[in-house]
C-alpha positions in Angstrom: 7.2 -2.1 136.5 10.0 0.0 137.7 9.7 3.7 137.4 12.6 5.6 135.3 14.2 7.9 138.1 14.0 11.6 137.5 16.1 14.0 138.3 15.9 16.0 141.6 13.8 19.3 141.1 16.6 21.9 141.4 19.6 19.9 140.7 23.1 21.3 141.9 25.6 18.5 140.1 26.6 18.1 136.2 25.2 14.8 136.4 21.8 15.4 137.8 21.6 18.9 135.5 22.1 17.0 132.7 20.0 14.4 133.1 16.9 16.7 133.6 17.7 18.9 130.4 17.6 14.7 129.1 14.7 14.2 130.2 12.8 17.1 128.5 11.7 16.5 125.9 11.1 20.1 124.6 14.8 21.2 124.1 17.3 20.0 121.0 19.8 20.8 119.9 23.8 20.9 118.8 26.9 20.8 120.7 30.0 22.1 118.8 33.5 22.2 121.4 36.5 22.8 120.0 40.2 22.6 122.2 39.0 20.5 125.3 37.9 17.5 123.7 34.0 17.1 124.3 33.5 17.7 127.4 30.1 18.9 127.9 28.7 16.6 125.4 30.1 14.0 127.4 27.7 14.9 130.0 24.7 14.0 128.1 25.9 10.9 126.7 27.0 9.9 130.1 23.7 10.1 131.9 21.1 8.2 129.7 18.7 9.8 127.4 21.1 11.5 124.9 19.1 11.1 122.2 16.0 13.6 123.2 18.2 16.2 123.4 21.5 16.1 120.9 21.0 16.4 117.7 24.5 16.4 117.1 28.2 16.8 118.4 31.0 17.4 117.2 34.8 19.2 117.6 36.5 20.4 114.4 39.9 20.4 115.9 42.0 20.8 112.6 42.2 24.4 111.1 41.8 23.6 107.8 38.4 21.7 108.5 37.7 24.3 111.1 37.6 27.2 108.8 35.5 25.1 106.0 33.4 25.0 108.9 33.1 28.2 110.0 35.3 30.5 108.0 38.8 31.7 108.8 39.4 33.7 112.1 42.2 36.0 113.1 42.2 34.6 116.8 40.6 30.8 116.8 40.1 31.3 120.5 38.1 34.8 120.4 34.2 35.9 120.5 34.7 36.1 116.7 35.2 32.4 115.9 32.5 31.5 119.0 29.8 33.7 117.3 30.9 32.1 113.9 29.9 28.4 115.4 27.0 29.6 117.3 25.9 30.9 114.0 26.5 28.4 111.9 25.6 25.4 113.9 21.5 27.4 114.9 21.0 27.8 111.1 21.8 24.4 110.3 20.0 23.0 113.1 16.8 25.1 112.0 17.0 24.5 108.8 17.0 20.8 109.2 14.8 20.3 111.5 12.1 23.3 112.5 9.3 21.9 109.5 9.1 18.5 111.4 10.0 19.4 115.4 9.8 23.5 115.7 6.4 23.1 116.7 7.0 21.2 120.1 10.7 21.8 120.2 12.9 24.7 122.0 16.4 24.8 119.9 19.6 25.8 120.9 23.0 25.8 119.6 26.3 25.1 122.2 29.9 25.9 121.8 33.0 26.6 122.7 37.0 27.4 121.5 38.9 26.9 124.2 43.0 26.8 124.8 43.5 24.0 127.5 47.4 24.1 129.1 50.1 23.1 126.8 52.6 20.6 127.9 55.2 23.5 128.8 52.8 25.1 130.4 53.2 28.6 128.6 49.9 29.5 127.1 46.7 31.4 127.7 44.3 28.8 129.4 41.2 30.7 128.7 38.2 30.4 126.4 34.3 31.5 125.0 31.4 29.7 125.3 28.1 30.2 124.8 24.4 29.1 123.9 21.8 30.4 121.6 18.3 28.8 122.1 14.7 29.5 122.5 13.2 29.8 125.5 9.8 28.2 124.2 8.9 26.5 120.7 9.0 29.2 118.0 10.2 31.9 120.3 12.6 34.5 118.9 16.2 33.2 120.7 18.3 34.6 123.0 22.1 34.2 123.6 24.7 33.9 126.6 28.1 34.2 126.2 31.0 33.9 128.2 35.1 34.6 129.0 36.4 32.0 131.3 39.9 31.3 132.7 41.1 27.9 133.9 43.5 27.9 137.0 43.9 24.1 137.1 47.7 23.0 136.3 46.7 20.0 134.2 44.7 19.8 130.8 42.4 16.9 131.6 41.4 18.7 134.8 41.0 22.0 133.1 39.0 20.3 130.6 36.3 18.7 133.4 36.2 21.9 134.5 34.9 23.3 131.3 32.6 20.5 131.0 31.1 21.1 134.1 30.6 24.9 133.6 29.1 24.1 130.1 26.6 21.9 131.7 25.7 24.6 134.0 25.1 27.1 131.5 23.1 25.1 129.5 21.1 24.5 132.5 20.9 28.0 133.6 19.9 29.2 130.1 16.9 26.7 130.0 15.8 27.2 133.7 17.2 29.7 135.3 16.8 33.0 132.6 14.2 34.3 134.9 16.3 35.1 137.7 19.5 36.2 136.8 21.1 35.8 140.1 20.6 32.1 140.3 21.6 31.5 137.0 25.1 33.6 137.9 25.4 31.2 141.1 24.7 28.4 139.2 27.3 29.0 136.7 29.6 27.8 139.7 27.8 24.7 140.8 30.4 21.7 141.8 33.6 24.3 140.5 35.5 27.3 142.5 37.2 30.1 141.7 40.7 28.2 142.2 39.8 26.4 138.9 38.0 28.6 136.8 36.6 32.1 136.8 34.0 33.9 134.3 35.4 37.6 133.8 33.0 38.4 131.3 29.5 37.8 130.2 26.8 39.2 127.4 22.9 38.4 127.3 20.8 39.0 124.5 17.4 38.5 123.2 13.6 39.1 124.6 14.6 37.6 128.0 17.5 39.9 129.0 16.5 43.3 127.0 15.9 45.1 130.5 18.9 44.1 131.7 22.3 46.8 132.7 25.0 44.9 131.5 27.2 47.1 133.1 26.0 45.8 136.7 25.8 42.3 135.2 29.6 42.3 135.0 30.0 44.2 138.4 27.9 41.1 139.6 30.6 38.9 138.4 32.8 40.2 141.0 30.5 40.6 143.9 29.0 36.6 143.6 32.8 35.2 143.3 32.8 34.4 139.6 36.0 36.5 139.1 38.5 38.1 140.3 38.6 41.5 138.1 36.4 43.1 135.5 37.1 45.6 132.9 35.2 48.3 131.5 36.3 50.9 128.5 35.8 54.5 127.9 32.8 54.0 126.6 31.6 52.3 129.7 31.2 49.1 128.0 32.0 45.6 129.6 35.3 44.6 127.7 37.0 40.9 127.8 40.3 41.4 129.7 42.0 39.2 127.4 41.2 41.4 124.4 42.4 44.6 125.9 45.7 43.1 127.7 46.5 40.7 124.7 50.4 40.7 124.3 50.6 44.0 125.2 53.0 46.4 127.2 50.4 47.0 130.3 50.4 50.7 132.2 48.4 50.5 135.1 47.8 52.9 137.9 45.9 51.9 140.9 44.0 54.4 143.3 40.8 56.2 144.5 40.6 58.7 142.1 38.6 60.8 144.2 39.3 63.7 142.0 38.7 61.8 138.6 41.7 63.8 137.0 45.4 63.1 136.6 47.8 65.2 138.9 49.8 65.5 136.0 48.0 65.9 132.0 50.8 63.9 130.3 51.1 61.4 133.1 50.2 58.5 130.9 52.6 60.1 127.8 55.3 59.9 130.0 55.0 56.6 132.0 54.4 55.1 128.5 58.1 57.0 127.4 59.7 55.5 130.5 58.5 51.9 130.4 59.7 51.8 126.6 63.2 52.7 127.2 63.5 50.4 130.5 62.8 47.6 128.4 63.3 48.3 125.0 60.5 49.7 122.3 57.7 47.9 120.8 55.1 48.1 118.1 52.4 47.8 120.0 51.4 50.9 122.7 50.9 50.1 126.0 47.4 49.3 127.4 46.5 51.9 130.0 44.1 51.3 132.6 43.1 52.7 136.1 42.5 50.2 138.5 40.2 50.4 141.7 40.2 47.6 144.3 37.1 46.7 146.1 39.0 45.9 149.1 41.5 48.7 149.4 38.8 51.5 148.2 35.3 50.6 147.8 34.8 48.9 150.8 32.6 45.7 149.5 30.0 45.3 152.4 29.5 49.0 152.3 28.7 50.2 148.7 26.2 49.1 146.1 26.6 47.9 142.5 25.3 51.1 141.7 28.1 53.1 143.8 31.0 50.9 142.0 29.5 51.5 138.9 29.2 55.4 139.5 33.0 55.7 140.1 33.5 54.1 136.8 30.9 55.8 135.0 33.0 59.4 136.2 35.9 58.3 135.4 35.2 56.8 132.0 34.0 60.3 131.2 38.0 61.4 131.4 38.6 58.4 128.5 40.0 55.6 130.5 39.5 52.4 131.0 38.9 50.7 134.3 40.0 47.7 135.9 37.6 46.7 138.9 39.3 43.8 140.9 39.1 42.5 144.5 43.1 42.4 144.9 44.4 44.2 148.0 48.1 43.2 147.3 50.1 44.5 144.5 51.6 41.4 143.5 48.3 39.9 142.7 47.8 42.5 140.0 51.0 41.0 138.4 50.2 37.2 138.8 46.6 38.4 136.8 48.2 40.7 134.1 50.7 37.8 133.3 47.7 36.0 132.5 47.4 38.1 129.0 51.0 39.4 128.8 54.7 38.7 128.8 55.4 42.3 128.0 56.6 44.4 130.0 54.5 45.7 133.0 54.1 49.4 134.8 52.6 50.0 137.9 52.2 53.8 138.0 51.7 54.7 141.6 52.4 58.1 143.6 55.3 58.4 145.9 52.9 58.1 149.1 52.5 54.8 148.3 55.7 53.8 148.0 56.6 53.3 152.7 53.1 51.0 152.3 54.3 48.5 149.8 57.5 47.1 151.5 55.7 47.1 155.1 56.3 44.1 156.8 53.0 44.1 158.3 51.2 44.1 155.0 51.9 40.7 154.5 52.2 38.8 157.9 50.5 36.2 156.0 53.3 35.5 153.4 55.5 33.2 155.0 58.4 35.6 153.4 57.2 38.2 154.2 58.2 41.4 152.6 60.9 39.4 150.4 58.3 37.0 149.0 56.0 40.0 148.5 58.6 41.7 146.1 59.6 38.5 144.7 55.8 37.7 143.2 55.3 41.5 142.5 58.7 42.3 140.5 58.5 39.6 138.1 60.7 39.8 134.7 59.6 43.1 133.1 57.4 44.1 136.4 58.5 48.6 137.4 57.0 50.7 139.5 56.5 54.0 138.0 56.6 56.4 140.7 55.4 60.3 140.0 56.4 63.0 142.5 54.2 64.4 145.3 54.5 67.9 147.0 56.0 67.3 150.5 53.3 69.0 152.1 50.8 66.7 150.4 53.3 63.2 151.1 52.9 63.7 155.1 49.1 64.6 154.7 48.1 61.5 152.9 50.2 59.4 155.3 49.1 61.4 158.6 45.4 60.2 157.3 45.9 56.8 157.1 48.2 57.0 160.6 51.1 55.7 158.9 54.5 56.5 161.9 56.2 59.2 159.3 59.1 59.1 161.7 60.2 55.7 160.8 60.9 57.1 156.5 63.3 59.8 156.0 62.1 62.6 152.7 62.4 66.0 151.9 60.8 68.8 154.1 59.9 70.8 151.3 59.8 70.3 147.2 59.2 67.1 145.8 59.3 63.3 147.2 60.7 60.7 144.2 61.6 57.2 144.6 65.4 58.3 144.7 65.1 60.5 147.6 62.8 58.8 149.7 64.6 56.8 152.6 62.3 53.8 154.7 65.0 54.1 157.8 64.8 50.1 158.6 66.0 46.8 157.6 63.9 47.4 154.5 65.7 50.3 153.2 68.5 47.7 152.0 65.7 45.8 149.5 64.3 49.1 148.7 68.2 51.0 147.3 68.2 47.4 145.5 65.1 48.3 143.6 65.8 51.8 142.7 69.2 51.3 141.2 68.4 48.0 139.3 65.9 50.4 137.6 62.8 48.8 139.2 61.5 51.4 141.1 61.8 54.1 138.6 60.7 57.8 139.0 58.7 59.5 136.1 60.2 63.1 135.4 56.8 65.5 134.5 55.7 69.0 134.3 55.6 70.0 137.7 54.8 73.1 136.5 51.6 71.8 134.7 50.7 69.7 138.0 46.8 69.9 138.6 45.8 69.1 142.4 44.5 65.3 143.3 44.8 63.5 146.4 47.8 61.5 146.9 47.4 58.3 145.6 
């Protein structure tokens, strides 16, 4: 009699992964997908054995039978309307079935609300998922939720993608819960970064009470699940695409060394400036302070517990922080526009402004400088530049053994965008961008100027 074949013992594809959760016969449960057809159920259905572990499946697509479903939501693709499912589908699923299979059976509850691609290409492709099971028969259950973004250019290959990953949590959830690690790496079994990335993530329950979720997310960055990661004053892991949603974006990138503004109404005023470049709004500008792992942090020399002190301190001044592995400005851009059309400020200090159009900052560009300004100065895209003492402008650049004989700025006062001069082929691209208004200097209260290293 031919034997049924198994699985291998730590399986690395979709297909093997879900055959082995198949094949035991002590988890059940629902999958509920909504906005990338049903992908992950497919998995299951696709490798044999379905029927030990699905209870049910199913995608309410349609609002009006969505919110029967679940209730109405003020964003259909938020953590709201994914708790909503994961809610509603575990009662159900307990209530139907825990008198005749809780005693030998692990539940758990899938879903996801995703927003695939549109044919114009013009939307957010992001969405939540997440699982609630047991980990054992009658145990109390825990939860893992998750933010992803899909990078593919196609909706059927941004929906494999999702299946895929929704495979691999399930299979991390069941298996892996012990060693968090693995279960992070395994989120990104058969996928890369190109096509998705997970920019936030929440455990609850028994397993994952002694857990820092603040390092958690800083883990997201270090193992290559994403790009950036945002905290909030509080110091709490936020989703990027709830802080950035549609809104006018401030941010200002640096070490922050000192942990206090130069100027106290920096923010006030950068906010004032960006509103009459490009007209008001309703909605106030998000205002974040970004720190790159590359450019700052050095990532093979400090710990998760070093990035996470430098947001700890400056959390306690009431910002929020952006903690990314981008070196290039123009990165930052290409990632806000994920979230936002609105319009976009990079507050930076006049120092900075002879490193951004360097030609040897991006040898790698096949443009060069050009293409470099091009990706960075998107519709809506500034530079909000605030003065630095001249003293303190050839310091900073002395430091970092930057030639200060090839830029031309004051001896003494202040250096601004406008009378800052880069004395090479460059300076033609740079006058462009000061008098179109997208290099723009910030008038403040010199007066009122506290003391912080240059950029």
């Amino acid at each position: 009699m031919d034997m049924i074949p198994q699985p291998p013992t730590n399986p690395s594809d979709p297909h093997h992964k879900a055959l082995h959760i198949n094949l035991d016969a002590s988890r059940y449960g629902t999958i509920a997908e909504i906005g990338a057809g049903q992908e992950v159920a497919s998995w299951f259905f696709r490798v044999g054995a379905a029927s030990g572990t699905i209870a049910k499946s199913m995608s309410a697509y349609d609002q009006t039978v969505s919110d029967s479903i679940y209730g109405r939501a003020g964003r259909y693709v938020s953590k709201e309307r994914l708790i909503a499912m994961l809610d509603h589908e575990y009662l159900l699923l307990i209530e139907r079935l825990e008198k005749s299979l809780g005693s030998e059976t692990g539940f758990f509850a899938f879903a996801d609300t995703v927003s695939t691609i549109n044919f114009a290409g013009t939307n957010e492709s992001h969405g939540w998922m997440g699982i609630r099971f047991q980990p054992s028969p009658k145990a109390s259950p825990c939860q893992i939720i998750l933010h992803v973004n899909m990078a593919d250019t196609d909706s059927a290959r941004q929906s494999e993608a999702l299946g895929i990953l929704g495979v691999n949590l399930t299979y991390g959830a069941f298996y892996l819960h012990n060693d968090i690690d693995k279960l992070l790496l395994g989120l990104m079994d058969s996928l890369s970064r190109e096509r998705i990335d997970v920019d936030y993530i929440e455990l609850t329950g028994p397993l994952f009470a002694h857990l820092d979720h603040r390092l958690l997310t800083v883990a997201l960055l270090r193992k290559g699940l994403a790009n950036a990661i945002l905290f909030n004053s509080q110091q709490e892991p936020l989703p990027p695409t709830e802080f950035f949603h549609k809104r006018p974006i401030l941010l200002e990138r640096g070490s922050f060394r000192a942990l206090h503004h130069m100027f106290p109404d920096l923010a006030e005023r950068c906010n004032q400036r960006l509103q009459t470049i490009d007209g008001k709004t309703d909605k106030a500008a998000a205002y974040v302070l970004e720190i790159s792992l590359n450019n700052i942090l050095r990532a093979q020399q400090s710990t998760d517990e070093e990035v996470l002190d430098v947001v700890e301190q400056l959390c306690k001044q009431n910002h929020n922080i952006l903690v990314s592995n981008y070196s290039q400005f123009f990165h930052l851009t290409q990632y806000l526009r994920r979230y936002s059309s609105s319009p976009i400020g990079f507050v930076v200090s006049a120092a900075l402004l002879p490193l951004l159009l360097e030609d040897e900052r991006y040898a790698l560009l096949k443009g060069g400088v050009l293409e470099a300004s091009a990706r960075l100065f998107q519709q809506q895209v500034h530079l909000l530049v605030y003065p630095v003492e001249s003293q303190l402008f050839s310091f900073y650049l002395d430091l970092i053994k930057f030639d200060t004989s090839r830029i031309k700025f004051p001896k003494s006062g202040m250096v601004r965008a406008k009378n800052l001069g880069l004395g090479d082929v460059n300076q033609y691209l740079y006058q462009f961008l000061v008098e179109s208004n997208i290099i723009v200097d910030i008038e403040v209260d010199e007066s009122a100027a506290m003391p912080r290293s240059a950029a």
